[in-house]
N, C-alpha and C positions, 0 to 999 in steps of 0.2 A: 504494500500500500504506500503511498503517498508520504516523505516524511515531513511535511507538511503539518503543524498543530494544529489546529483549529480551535478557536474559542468559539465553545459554543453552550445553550443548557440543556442538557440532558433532564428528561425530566424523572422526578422522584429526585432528581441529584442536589437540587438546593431547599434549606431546611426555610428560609424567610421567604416571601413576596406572594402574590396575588394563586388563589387553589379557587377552582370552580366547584360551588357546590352541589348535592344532586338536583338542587333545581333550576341549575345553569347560572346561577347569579357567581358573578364577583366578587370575592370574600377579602379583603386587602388586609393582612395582619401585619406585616411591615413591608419598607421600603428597602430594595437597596439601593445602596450609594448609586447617585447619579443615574438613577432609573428611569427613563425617559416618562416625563408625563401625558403629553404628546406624540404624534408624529413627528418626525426631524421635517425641517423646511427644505422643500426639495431647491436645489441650485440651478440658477439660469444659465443654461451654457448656449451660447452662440452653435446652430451649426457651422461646421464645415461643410463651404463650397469648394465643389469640382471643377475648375478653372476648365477644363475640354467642354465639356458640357454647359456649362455657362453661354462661352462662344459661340456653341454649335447652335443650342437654344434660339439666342440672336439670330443668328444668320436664318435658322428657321421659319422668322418672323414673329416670335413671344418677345413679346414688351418682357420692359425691363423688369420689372415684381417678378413676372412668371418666370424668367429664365432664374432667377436667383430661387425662389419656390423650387424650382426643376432639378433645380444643380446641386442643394441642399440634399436631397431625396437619390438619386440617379449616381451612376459611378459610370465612367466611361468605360473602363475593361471591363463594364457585367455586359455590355454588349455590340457588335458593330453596328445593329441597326440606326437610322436616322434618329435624333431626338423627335422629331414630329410623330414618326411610324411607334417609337416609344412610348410617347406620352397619347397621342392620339390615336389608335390604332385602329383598323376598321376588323368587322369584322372575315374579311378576306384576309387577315395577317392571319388567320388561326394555325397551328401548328397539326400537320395532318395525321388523320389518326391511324395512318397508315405506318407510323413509326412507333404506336404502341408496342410495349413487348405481351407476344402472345395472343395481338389481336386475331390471327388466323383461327387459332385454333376454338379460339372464344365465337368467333363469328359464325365457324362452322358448325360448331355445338347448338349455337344458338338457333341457327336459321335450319337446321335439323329437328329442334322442337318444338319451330313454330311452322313448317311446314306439315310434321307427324302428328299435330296436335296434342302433342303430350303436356303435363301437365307443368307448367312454370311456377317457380315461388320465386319474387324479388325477397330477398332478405335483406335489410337497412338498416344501420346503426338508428338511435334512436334522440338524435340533435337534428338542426336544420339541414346542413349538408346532406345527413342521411334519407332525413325526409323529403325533400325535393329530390336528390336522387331517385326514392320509391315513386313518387311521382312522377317523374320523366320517362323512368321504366317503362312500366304502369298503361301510362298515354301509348307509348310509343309502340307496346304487342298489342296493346286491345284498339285503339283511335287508328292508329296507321300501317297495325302491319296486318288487320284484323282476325288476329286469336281470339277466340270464343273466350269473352268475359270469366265463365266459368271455371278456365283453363288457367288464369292469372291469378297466382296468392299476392297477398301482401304478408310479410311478418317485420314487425318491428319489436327490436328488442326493448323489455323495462327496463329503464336503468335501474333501478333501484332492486328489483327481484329478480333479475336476471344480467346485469352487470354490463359489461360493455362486450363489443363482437360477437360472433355466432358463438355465443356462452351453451355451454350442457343444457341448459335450460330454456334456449330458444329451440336446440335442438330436439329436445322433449317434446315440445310444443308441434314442430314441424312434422315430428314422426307419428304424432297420435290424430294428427289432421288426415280426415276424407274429405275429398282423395289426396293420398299423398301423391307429391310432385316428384318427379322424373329427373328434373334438373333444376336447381339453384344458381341464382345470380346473384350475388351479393352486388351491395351499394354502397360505398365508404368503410367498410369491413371486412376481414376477412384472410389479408396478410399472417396474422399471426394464430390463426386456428386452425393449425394443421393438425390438432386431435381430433378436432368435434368435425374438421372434413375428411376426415379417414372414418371417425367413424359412421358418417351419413353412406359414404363410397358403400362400406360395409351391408350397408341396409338397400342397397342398390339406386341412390341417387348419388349424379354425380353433381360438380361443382363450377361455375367459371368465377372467378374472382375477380371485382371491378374494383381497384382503392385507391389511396394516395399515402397513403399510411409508412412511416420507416418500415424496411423489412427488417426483421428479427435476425439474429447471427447464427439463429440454426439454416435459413435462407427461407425460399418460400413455400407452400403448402406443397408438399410431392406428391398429394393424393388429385390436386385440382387438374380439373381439363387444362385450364388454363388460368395465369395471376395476370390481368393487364393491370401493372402497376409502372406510371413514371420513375414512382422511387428506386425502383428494381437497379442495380449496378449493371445491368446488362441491356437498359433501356435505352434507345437512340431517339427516344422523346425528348427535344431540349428540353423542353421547362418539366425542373420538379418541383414546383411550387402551385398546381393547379389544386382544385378541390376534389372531393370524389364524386360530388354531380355533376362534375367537367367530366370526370374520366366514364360516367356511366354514359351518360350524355355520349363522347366521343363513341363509345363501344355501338350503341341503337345507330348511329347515324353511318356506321360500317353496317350491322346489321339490314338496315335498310337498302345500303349500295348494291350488296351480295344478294339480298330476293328481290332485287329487279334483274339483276343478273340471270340467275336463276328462273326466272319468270313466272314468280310468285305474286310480284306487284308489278303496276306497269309502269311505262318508263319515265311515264311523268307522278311519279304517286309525289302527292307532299313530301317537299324535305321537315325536318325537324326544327326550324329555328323558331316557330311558335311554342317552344317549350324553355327559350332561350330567357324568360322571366322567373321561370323556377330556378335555374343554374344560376342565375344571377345574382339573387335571393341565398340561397346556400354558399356559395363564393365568396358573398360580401360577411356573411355570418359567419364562415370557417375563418377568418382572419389570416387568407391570404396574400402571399408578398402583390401587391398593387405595385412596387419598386423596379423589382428583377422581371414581371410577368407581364409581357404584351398581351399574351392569352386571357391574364384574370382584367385587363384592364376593359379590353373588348368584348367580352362577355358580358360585363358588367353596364359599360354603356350602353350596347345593343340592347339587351336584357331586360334595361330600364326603358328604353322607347318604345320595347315589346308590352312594356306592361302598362305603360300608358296610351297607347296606341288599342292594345283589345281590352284590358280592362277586363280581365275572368270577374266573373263573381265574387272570387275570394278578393279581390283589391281593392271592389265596390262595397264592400261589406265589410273589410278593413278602415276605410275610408269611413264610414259612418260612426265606427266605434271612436275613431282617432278625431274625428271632427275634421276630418282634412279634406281640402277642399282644391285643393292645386296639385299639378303633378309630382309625385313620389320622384325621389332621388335618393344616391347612393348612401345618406348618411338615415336615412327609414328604412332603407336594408337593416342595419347593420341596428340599429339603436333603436327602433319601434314595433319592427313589424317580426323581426327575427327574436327579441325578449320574450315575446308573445308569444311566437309559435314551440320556442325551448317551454315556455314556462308550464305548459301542460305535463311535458315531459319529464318534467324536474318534478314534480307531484305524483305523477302517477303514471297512465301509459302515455303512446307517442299517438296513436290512431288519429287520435281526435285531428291534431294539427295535419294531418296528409288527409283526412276528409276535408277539412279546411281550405288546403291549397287546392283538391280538386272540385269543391260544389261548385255545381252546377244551375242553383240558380239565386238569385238576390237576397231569399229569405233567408232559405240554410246558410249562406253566407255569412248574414248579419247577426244569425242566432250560435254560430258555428266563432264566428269571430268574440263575440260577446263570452263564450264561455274562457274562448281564450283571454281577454282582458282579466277578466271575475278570480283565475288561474296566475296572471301577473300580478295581481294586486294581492292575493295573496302570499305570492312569490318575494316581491317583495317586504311583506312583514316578517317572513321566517328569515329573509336574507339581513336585515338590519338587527336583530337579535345575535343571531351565530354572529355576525360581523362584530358586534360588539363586544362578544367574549374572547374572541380573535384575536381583536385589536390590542385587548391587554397582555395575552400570552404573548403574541408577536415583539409587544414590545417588550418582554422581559429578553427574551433571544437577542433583539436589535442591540437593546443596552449591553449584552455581555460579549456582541463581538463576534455573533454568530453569522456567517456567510449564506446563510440558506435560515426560510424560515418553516418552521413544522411544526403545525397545529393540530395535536388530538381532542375531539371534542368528542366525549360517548353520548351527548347529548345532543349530536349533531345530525343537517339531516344529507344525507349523500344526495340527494338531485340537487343541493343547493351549493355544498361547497364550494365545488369549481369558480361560482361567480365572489367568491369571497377570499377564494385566495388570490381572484386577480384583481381587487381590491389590495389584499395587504401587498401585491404585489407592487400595485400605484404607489402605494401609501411610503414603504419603506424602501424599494428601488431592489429588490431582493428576491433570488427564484423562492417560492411557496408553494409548500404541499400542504392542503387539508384533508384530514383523514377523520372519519366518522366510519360508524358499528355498519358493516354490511347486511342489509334485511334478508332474512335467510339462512347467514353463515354464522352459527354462534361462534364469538370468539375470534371472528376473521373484520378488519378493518378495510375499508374503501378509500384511495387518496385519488384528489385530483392536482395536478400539478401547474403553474403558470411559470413563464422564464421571466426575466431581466436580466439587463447588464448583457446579453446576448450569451448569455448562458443556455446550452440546446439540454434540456431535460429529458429527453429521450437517453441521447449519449451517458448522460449522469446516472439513468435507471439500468443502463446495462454495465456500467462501471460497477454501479452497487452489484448487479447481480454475477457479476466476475468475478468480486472479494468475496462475496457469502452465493454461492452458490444456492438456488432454491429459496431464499429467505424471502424474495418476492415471488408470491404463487403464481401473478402472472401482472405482466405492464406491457405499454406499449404507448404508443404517440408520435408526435413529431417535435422539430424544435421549439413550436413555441407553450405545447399544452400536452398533458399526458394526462394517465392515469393506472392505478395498478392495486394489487388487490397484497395483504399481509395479515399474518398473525399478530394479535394486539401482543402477543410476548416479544415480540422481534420491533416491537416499534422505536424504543430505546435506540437499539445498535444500528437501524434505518437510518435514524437521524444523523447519528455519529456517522455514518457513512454516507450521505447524503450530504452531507454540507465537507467534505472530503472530496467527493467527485465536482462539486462545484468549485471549489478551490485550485481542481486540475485547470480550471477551464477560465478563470476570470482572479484577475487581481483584486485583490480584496477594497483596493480602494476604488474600484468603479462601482461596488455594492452604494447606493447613494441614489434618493431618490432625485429626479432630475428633470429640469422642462428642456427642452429643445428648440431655440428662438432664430427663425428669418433674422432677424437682426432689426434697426430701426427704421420705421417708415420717413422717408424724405417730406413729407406732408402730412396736415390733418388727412384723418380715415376719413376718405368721401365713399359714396356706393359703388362710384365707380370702380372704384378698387375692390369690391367685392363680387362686380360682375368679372373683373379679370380673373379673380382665382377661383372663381363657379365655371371656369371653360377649363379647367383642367383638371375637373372632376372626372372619375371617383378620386376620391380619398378615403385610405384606409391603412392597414399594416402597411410600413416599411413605405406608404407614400402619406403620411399624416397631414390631417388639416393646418394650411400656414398659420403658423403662429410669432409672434411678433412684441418686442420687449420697447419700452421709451419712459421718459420722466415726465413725472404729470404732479402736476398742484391740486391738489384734494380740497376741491369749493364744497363739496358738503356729503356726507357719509349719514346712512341709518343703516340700523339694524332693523331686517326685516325677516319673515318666515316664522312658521308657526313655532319654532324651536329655537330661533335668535339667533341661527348661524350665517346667515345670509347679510349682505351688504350690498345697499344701493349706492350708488357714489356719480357724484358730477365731476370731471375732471377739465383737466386746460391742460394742453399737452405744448410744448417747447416752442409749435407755430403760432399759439395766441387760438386756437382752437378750441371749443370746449363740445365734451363727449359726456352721453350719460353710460356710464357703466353698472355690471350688475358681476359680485363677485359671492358665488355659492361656497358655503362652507366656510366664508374667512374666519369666522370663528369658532377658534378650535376648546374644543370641551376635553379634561382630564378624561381617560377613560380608567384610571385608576385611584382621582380624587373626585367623584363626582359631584360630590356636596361641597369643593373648595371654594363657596363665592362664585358670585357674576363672573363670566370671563370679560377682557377687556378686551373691544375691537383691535384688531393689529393694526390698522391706520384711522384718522381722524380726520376730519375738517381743520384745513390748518399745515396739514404733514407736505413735504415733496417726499416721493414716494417714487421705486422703480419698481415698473412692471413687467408682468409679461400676458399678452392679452391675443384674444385671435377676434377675428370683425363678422358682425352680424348685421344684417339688417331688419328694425322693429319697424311693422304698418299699425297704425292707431290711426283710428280713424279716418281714413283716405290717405294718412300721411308719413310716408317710409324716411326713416332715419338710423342712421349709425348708429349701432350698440356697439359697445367693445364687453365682452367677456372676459374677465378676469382671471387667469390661470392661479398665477401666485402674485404677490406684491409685498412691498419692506421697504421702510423708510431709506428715503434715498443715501445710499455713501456709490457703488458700484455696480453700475445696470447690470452687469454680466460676473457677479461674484454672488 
């Protein structure tokens, strides 16, 4: 191992500070020394710009913001193509799926049992990605290659009672199903189940594998027809950074090439780019590189003018729960409509949301969407609780030095973790595992993982399971989210060796949470400036919405929100400009002194103050004006310290 120390706390190992009691409350019997009370203040760091890409930008024709936006995001050796064909790609750049590994053999398989009529089951992880995947399926054997409806399963896995990938337990499910199917296609799953597909083989179905998923170091299923997987080391797909409704997506639209071939459909049968609003949807929720991926970028904007252009049912009945009334774009993927469709899933099963994505007509839509909100909003109340008892553990770890944070809570709920450790992940700039009791497994815990600091967590869980052989029952992921299953007795030495394989991988002092700033606007923020960096949408992973740091004079500040943490603030920034801003969360509540006194705003009426802020535009009443959004802010000494 690593001779490497690590300060970290193990727990049971220290006799002072905050123990959750059974009824999940925070029990604080003392302090240690210098034990954070708060979150640490994350640091404004200026990106670095790519000088090639700046230029090339320019000459492209992107105004000056956008090229500096571009160049900030973009590295000139991740690719030769144009910055235009980069940033703006059509969808004619797609990468063909003719360089899938194992498309053949998948293809053959496949248009064999939609020719033979045999019986098909998609099988689908059970997150967004996986569910539009089932859905694109789904569409694509019964709407366009027309397989008798009857002939199509869905199965999607519980999380929570049946764990992540084709688990023992969905394959339970699949084999006690009439009729059983003939041939399985998974949908964002499936890489690392080469038990549970040997033993399906066993039972006489066979398997094709659609993912995107790291392959495992034993390699891929040897039982499957076939793995099209980018990830594969033997893949001549460039991009490994698509989704697995990309890859399911790419597999149907071979599918389709081969039975017109064939002369199962004719030669004009629909292509598939009417399904091109679910992949997009899933894309934008997997938190795909939008940086390195011409493929995710053109997906996602075709995707979106698919889906405002036909407008399913489900968008229209989205639209009514959301009160939204203008056309959906790439940040309602990602923050609105994808919270929503996980959030059924994180409770209980996934079905509901893939009925959702497919109703068919306005009512079930809106009654289909509706339960999905009634499902976030409770989502949210379990998520602010566990996050709360988090936030303390977390920071006892923070304070002692730990590189990695990990959080046992037996009181925890596994559909919910995930979104809480990429909270502490925010919060403290630190890869986080949250692990809660698996339903089902006595004695067996559930972790979900989030990276930082560009820490690949995947690579970290097979480090772990290179020192301790077997001590993780089972894990898998990709760089920036995983998850994996342990005995609560192994969780101790998890941790000590978990925060050891992150230490292989990252210096300890990039552990720091951190904003990332465009640098200073030459001018007050007009709109215009917000229509510029709205044309070089999407924004998402590894292509983040511009953000942007300046010194501003604090004409007048309130505390607003039903909980006192929120700040409204008027500013006058360096032009003689004045902005209204709205700064959520500026103040920060003890999660370990909670009865210590009022907290006091961190700036004032009165203060100069450096910020870091990204631009909005507010309509009130006929009348649109510049918001600035507040990231972080501290009284002025050094905009970029």
């Amino acid at each position: 191992m690593s001779a490497v120390a690590p300060k970290f706390v193990s727990r049971g190992e220290r006799n002072k500070g905050p123990t959750v009691g059974h009824d999940g409350a925070i029990k604080v019997e003392s302090l240690p020394f210098g034990l954070l009370d708060v979150a640490p203040e994350p640091k404004i760091r200026k990106r670095q710009v790519d000088a090639d890409v700046l230029a090339a930008a320019e000459r492209d024709g992107f105004t000056a913001l956008q090229a500096r936006v571009i160049a900030g995001r973009m590295k000139a050796q991740e690719s030769q193509e144009p910055i235009g064909k980069r940033v703006l790609p059509r969808i004619a750049d797609l990468d063909s799926y003719q360089l899938l590994p194992d498309i053949e053999q998948a293809v053959d398989r496949i248009c064999s049992a939609v020719i033979n009529g045999e019986v098909i089951a998609c099988v689908v992880d059970h997150d967004a990605d996986g569910s539009t995947a089932g859905a694109v399926m789904l569409t694509a054997l019964v709407d366009h290659f027309g397989v008798d409806k009857q002939n199509v399963l869905l199965f999607n896995s519980h999380r929570m009672k049946e764990g992540y990938g084709v688990s023992n337990a969905v394959v339970d499910r699949i084999l006690q199903h009439q009729p059983r199917p003939t041939l399985i296609v998974t949908g964002d799953q499936g890489s690392a189940d080469h038990d549970r597909i040997t033993r399906m083989l066993e039972e006489g179905i066979e398997t094709v594998v659609t993912d995107h998923h790291e392959i495992p170091a034993r390699g891929v299923p040897e039982d499957a027809i076939a793995v099209v997987n980018p990830a594969r080391e033997d893949s001549d797909f460039p991009d490994k950074n698509v989704a697995g409704c990309h890859v399911s997506w790419l597999v149907m639209c071979a599918v389709r090439a081969e039975l017109i071939k064939r002369g199962h459909l004719p030669e004009n049968a629909p292509r598939l780019g009417d399904l091109l609003d679910w992949v997009a949807l899933g894309s934008a929720c997997d938190a795909v590189s939008l940086s390195k991926s011409i493929n995710n970028r053109a997906l996602i904007a075709h995707g979106l003018k698919v889906m405002n252009a036909k407008r399913r049912p489900a968008w229209e009945g989205m639209a009514v729960v959301l009160g939204k009334q203008d056309a959906y774009t790439a940040p309602d993927l990602a923050w609105k409509i994808g919270p929503r469709l996980n959030a059924r899933s994180r409770l209980s099963e996934a079905m509901t949301g893939v009925q959702f994505l497919m109703s068919t007509n306005h009512d079930d839509a809106v009654q289909l969407a509706t339960v999905l909100e009634q499902d976030n909003t409770t989502r949210r109340a379990i998520e602010k609780e566990l996050t709360a008892a988090a936030m303390t553990l977390a920071s006892l770890q923070v304070s002692s030095g730990s590189p990695a944070i990990v959080v046992r809570l037996d009181n925890g709920h596994a559909g919910i973790h995930g979104i809480t450790a990429s909270r502490l992940t925010e919060t403290f700039g630190r890869p986080t595992m949250m692990l809660s009791p698996k339903e089902g497994e006595v004695g067996v815990f559930t972790g979900s993982l989030r990276t930082a600091a560009g820490v690949n967590v995947k690579q970290a869980m097979d480090q772990v399971n290179e020192w301790e052989p077997g001590m993780l029952l089972s894990h898998g992921g990709h760089h920036g989210a995983g998850g994996l299953r342990v005995q609560a007795a192994n969780i101790e030495l998890l941790q000590e060796l978990f925060c050891e394989a992150v230490l292989l991988q990252v210096n300890p002092s990039q552990l720091h949470p951190q904003i990332l700033s465009d640098g200073e606007l030459d001018r007050s923020p007009t709109l215009s400036m917000i229509d510029e960096l709205a044309q070089l949408e999407p924004y998402g992973r590894e292509f983040e919405p511009p953000v942007f740091h300046g010194r501003f004079d604090v004409l007048t500040a309130k505390v607003i929100g039903a909980d006192g943490t929120h700040l409204k603030l008027s500013l006058k920034d360096q032009y003689g400009g004045v902005t209204s801003a709205i700064w959520f969360g500026a103040v920060k509540k003890s999660v370990l002194r909670p009865d210590d006194g009022e907290p006091i705003p961190p700036v004032q009426a009165g203060d100069e103050i450096n910020a870091a802020f990204t631009l909005s535009a507010n309509t009130f009443r006929g009348n649109t004006t510049v918001d600035l959004q507040i990231k972080h802010a501290r009284k002025a000494s050094n905009p970029t310290s």
